[in-house]
C-alpha positions as CSV (number, residue, x, y, z in Angstrom):
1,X,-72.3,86.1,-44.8
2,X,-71.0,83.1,-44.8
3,X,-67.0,82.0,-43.8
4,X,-65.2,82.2,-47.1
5,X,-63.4,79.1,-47.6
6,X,-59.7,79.0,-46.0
7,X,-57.6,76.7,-44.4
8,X,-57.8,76.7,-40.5
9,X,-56.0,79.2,-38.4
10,X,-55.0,76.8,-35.9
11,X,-53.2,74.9,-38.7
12,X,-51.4,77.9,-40.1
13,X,-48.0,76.9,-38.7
14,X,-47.9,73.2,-39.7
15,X,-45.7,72.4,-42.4
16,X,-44.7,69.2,-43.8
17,X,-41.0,70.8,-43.9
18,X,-40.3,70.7,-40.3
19,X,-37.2,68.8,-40.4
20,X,-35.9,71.4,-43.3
21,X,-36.1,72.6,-46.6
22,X,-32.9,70.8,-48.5
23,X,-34.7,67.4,-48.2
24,X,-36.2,67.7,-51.9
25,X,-32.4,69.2,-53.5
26,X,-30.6,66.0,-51.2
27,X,-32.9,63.6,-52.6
28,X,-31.7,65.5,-56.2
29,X,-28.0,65.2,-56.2
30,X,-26.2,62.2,-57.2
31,X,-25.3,59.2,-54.8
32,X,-23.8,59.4,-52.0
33,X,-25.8,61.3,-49.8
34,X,-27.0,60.0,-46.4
35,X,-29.5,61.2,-44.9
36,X,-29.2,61.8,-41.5
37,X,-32.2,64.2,-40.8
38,X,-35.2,62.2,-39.6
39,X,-35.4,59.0,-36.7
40,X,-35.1,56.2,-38.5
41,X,-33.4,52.1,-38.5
42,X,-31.4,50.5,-41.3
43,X,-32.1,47.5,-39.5
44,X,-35.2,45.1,-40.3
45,X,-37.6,44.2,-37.4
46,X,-37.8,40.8,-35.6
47,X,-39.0,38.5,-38.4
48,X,-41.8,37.5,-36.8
49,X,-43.2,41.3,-36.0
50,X,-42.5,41.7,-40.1
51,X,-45.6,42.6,-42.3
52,X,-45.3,39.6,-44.6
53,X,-45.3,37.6,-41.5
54,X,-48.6,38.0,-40.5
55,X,-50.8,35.4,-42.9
56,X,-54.9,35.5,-43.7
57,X,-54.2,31.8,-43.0
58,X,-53.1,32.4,-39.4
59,X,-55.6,35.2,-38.9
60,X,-58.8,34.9,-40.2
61,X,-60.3,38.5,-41.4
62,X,-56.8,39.4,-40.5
63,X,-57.5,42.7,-43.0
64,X,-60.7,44.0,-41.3
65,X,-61.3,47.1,-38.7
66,X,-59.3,45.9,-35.3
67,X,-61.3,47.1,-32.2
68,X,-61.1,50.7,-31.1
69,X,-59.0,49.6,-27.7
70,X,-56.6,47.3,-30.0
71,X,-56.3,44.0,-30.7
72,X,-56.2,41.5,-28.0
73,X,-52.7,39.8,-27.9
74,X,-51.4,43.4,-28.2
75,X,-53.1,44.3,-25.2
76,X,-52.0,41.3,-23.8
77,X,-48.6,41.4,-24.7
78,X,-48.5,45.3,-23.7
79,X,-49.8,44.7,-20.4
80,X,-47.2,41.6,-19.7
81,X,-43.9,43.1,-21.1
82,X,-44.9,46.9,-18.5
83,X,-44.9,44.4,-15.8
84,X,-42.0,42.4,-16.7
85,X,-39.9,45.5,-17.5
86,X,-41.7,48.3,-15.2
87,X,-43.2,46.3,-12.3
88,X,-46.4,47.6,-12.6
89,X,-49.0,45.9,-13.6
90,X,-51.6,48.5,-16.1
91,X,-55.2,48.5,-15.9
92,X,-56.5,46.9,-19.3
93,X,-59.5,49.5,-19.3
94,X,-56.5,52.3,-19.5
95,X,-54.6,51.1,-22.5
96,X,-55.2,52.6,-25.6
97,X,-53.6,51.6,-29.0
98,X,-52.5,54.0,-31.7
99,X,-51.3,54.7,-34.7
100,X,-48.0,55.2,-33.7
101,X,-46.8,58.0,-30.8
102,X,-47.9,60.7,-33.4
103,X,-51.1,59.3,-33.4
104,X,-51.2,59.1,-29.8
105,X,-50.2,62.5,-28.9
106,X,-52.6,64.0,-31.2
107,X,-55.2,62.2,-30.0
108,X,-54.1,62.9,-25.9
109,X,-54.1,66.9,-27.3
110,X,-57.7,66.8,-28.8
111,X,-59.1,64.7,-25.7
112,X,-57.5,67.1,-23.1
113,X,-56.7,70.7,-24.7
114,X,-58.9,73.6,-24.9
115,X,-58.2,76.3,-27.3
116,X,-56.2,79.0,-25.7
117,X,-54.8,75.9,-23.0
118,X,-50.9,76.2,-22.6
119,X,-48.2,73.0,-22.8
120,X,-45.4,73.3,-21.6
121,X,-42.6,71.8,-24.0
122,X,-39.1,71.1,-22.3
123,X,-36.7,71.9,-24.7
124,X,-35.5,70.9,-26.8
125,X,-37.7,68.4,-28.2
126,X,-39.4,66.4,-31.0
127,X,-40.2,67.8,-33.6
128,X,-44.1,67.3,-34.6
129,X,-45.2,67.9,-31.1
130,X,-45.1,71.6,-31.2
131,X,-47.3,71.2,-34.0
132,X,-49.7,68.7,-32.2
133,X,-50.6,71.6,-29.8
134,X,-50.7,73.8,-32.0
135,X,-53.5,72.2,-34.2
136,X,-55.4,72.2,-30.8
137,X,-55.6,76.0,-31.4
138,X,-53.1,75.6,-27.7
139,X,-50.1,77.4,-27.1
140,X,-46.5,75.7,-26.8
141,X,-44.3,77.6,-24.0
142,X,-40.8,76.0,-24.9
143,X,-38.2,75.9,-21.9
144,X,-34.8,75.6,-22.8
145,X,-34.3,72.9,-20.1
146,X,-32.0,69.7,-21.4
147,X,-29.3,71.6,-23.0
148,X,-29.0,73.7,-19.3
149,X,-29.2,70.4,-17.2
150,X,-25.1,70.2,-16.6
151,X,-25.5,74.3,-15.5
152,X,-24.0,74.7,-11.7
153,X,-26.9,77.5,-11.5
154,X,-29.8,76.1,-13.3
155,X,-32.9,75.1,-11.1
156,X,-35.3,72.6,-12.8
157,X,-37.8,73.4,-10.4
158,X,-37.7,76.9,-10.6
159,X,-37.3,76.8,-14.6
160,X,-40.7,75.3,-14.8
161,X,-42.4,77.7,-12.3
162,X,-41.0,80.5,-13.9
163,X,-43.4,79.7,-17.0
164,X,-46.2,78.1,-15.5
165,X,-49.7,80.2,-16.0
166,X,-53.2,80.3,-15.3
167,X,-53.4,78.4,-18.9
168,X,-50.9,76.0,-18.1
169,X,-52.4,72.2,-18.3
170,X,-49.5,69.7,-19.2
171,X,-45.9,69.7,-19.2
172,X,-44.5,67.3,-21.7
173,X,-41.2,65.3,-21.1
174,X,-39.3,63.2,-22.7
175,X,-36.2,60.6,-21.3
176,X,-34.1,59.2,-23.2
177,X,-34.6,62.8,-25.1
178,X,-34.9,63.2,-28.9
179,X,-33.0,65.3,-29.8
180,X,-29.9,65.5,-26.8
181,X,-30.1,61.8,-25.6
182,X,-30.5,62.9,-22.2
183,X,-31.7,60.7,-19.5
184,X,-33.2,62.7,-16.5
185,X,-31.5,61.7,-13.4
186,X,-34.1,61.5,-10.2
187,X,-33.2,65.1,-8.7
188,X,-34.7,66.4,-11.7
189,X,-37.2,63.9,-12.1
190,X,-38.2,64.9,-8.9
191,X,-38.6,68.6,-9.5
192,X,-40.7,67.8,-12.3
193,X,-42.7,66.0,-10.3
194,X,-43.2,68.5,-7.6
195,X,-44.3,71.0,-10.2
196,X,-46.8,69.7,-11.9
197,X,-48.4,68.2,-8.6
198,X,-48.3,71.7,-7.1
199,X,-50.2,73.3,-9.9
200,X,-52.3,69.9,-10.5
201,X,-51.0,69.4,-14.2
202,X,-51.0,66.9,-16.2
203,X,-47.6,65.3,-17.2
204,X,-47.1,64.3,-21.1
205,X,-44.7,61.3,-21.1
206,X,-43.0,60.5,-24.2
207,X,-41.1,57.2,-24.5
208,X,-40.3,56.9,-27.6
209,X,-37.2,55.8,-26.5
210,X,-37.4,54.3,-23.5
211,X,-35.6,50.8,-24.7
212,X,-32.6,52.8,-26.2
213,X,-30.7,53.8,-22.8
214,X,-27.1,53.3,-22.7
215,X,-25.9,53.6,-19.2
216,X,-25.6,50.7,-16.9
217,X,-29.2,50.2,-16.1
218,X,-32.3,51.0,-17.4
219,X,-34.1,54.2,-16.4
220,X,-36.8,54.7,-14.2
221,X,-39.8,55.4,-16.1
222,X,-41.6,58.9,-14.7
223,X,-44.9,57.6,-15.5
224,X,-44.5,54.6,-13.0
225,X,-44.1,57.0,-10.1
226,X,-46.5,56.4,-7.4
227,X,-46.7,60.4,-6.8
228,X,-47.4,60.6,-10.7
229,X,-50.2,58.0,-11.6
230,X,-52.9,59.8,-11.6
231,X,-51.7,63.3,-13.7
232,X,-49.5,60.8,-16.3
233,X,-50.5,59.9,-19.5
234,X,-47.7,58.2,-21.5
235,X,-47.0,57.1,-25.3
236,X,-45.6,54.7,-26.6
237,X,-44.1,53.4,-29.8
238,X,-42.7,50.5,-31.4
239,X,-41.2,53.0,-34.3
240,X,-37.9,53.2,-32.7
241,X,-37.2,50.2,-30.1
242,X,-38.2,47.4,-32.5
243,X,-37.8,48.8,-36.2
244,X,-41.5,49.1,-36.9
245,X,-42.0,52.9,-37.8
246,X,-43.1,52.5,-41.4
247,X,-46.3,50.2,-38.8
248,X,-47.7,52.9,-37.0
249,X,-48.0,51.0,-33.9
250,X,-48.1,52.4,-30.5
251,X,-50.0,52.8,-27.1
252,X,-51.5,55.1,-24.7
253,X,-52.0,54.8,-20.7
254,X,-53.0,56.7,-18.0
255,X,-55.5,57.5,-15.4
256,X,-59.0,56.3,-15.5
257,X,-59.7,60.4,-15.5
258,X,-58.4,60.7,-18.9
259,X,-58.6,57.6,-20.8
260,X,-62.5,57.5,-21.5
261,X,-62.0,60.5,-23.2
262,X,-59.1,60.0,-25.2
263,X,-60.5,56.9,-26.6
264,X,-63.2,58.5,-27.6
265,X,-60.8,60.9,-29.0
266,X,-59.0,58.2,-31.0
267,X,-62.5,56.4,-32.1
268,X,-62.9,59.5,-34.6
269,X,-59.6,60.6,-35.1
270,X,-58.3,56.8,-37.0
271,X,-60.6,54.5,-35.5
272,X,-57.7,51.9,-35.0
273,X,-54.0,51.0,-35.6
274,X,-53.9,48.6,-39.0
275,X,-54.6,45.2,-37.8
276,X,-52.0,43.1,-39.3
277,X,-49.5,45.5,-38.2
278,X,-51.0,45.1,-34.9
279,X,-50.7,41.1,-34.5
280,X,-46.8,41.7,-35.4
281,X,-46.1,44.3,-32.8
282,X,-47.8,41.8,-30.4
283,X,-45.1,38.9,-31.4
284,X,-42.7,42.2,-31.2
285,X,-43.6,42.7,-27.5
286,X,-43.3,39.6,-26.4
287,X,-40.8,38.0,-28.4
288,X,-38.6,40.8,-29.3
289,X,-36.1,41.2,-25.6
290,X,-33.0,39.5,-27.2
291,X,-33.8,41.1,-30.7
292,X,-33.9,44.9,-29.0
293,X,-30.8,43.8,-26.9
294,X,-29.1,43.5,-29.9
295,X,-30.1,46.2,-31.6
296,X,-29.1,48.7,-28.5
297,X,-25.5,47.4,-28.7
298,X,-25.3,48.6,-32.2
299,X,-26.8,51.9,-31.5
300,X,-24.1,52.3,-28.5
301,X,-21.7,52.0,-31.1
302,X,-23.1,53.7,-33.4
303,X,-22.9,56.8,-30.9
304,X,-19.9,56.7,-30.2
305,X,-18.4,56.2,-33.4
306,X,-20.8,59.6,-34.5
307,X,-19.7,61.2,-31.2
308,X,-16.2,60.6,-32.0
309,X,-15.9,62.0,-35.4
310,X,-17.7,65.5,-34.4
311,X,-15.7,65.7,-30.8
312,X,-19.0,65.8,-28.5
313,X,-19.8,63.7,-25.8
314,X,-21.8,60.6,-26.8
315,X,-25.5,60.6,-25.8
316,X,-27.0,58.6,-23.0
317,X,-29.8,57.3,-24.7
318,X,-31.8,57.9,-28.0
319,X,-30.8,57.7,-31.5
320,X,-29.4,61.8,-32.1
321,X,-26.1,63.6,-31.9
322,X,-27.3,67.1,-31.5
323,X,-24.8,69.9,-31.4
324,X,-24.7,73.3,-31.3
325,X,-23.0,73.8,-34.5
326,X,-20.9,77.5,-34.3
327,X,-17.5,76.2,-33.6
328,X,-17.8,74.9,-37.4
329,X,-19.6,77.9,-38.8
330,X,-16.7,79.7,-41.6
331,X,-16.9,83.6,-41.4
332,X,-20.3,84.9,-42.5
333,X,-21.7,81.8,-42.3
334,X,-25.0,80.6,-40.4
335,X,-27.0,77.3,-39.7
336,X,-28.5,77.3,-43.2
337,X,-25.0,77.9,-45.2
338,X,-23.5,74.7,-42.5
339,X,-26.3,72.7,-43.2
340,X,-25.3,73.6,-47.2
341,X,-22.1,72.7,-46.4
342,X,-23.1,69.1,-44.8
343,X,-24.9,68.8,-47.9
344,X,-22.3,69.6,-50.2
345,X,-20.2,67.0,-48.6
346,X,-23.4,64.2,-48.8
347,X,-24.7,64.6,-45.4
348,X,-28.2,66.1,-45.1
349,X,-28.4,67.1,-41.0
350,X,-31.8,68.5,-39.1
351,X,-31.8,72.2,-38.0
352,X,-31.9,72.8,-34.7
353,X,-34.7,74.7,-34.6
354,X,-37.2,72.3,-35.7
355,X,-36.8,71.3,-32.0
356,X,-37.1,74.2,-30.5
357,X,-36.6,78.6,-31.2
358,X,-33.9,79.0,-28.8
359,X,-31.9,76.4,-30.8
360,X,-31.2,78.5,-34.1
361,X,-27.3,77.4,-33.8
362,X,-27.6,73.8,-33.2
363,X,-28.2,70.5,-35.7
364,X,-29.1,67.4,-35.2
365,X,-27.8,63.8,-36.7
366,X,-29.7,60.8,-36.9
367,X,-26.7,58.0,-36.5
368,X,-28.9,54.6,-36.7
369,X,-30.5,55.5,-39.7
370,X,-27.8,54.1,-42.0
371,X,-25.9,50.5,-41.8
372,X,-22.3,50.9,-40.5
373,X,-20.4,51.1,-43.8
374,X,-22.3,54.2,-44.8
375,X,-22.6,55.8,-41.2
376,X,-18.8,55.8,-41.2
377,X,-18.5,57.6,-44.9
378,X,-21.0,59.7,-43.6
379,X,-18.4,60.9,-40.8
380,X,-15.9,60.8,-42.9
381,X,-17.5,63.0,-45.2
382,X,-18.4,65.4,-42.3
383,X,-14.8,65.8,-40.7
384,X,-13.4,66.5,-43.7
385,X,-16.1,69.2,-44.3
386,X,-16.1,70.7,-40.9
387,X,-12.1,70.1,-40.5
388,X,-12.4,68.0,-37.3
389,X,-9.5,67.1,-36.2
């Protein structure tokens, strides 16, 4: 007999309520209430990387089917602004564009997962890519590892070995993480590295966030190691450093190994990023250095104003507060009756544990995804609530 018709095991955890279930009441209530739950900008992109920039007039068939790889002057202006920024210069034939980092991971997990495979997720982390794996019929092994990076006795490298299997095929990392905001230092770096050389793994680099450090200079990117170029594939996204997320604009590289296969991948997953959108992240890239200056001195104070108000250290990078909440839960109370109480005072907050199981106590705020005026109510609002001092 026939399959009856059902909906696909490996898609029985996805939900499109992973960043929590008072979304639909917050958008309910009267005014104010500021959401602070998803990754988002109040500011506008460069005007030039804007959609109503990019003109038929300018662009002839500027609204047909880009190619597969991307469109040339994004390719172009990817390839120049890694080796103006990185120092290395990328292979054209290994640079993918995507729909966005979402895109691209879900492609890299359908052109290199097997059912039954095992990722391991360094935790905690962003939200949709336990999901990713997960629709690959793969297992996510999350490793509390960010939150445990300041412990005298935790071992990176022995963390990671501890939960490495026969089934184990990628580790995925992300610096400047989303959610904590923490920048890997080398030591750890390092360990990482070791690790997934020793069991021949490949390395998942997210960089989302990679123009939104706050230290005194930027980060080395772990993908650029010499000892790492052949097992890295990293995505990329213009969604966070240059205001573009409603775009979907991002890119892949890696290793001649992989990247035949995940284009292939991405030819029947979404074909290609939307063209027009395409031509502005191109002007983005290489026009954008002073406008993404700008906007990571806003952020900076935008973290520590947020980091302030709720008495925890500012973040090194990244565009989160995330906190483990239980010095503000009232007697009897638990993440879902704080988070109640955030949005009783017009604050809706992430859950913790959309990044991760071991992070039940913890929430997360988004602090660049309001202007100034209503970032400071939102504080307001919240020390009040939680009587911060």
């Amino acid at each position: 007999m026939p399959r009856p018709p059902q909906t696909s095991a490996a898609t029985s955890s996805l939900s499109d309520r992973v960043y929590g279930a008072l979304l639909d009441e917050a958008k309910r209530r009267p005014p104010p209430v500021h959401l602070l739950n998803v990754g988002d900008t109040y500011l506008e992109p460069l005007p030039a990387a804007r959609a109503e920039a990019q003109r038929t007039a300018d662009h002839p068939r500027l609204h047909n089917y880009a190619a597969v790889q991307g469109e040339p002057a994004l390719l172009d202006a990817i390839i120049a602004r890694t080796e103006r920024v990185h120092g290395v210069a990328l292979d054209r034939q290994n640079v993918q564009v995507m729909p966005g980092a979402t895109g691209g991971f879900t492609v890299v997990a359908t052109a290199l997962l097997e059912p039954g495979d095992e990722v391991v997720l360094l935790s905690p982390f962003w939200p949709l890519i336990r999901g990713i794996v997960a629709s690959r019929s793969a297992r996510a092994v999350e490793l509390p590892f960010y939150t445990r990076l300041g412990e005298s006795s935790f071992d990176p490298d022995a963390a990671l070995e501890a939960v490495i299997t026969p089934r184990t095929v990628a580790v995925y990392v992300n610096t400047p993480n989303n959610p904590t905001g923490r920048v890997l230092d080398d030591a750890v770096v390092g360990a990482i590295a070791r690790v997934v050389e020793r069991h021949n793994l490949w390395l998942w680099c997210d960089e989302a966030y990679e123009e939104l450090w706050y230290g005194s200079a930027r980060p080395a990117a772990l993908w650029a190691r010499a000892d790492l170029r052949e097992r890295a594939v990293a995505c990329h996204t213009l969604s966070k450093s240059h205001a573009l997320a409603g775009a979907r604009v991002g890119f892949t590289h890696g290793p001649a190994s992989a990247m035949p296969a995940i284009r292939g991948a991405q030819t029947f997953l979404t074909y290609c990023a939307p063209r027009p959108l395409q031509i502005g992240a191109a002007r983005a890239l290489a026009e954008g250095d002073a406008w993404v200056e700008s906007t990571r001195q806003l952020y900076i104070a935008a973290s520590r104003q947020a980091a302030a108000a709720l008495g925890v250290e500012p973040p090194a990078g990244g565009t989160f507060l995330f906190f483990d909440a239980r010095r503000f839960f009232r007697d009897g109370e638990d993440i879902h009756g704080f988070l109640r109480r955030c949005l009783d005072a017009g604050v809706l907050l992430t859950p913790g544990a959309a990044s991760g199981a071991d992070y039940e106590s913890w929430a997360r705020l988004c602090f660049t995804a309001v202007p100034p005026d209503q970032l400071a109510d939102a504080l307001e609002r919240l020390r009040r609530a939680l009587a911060v001092a």
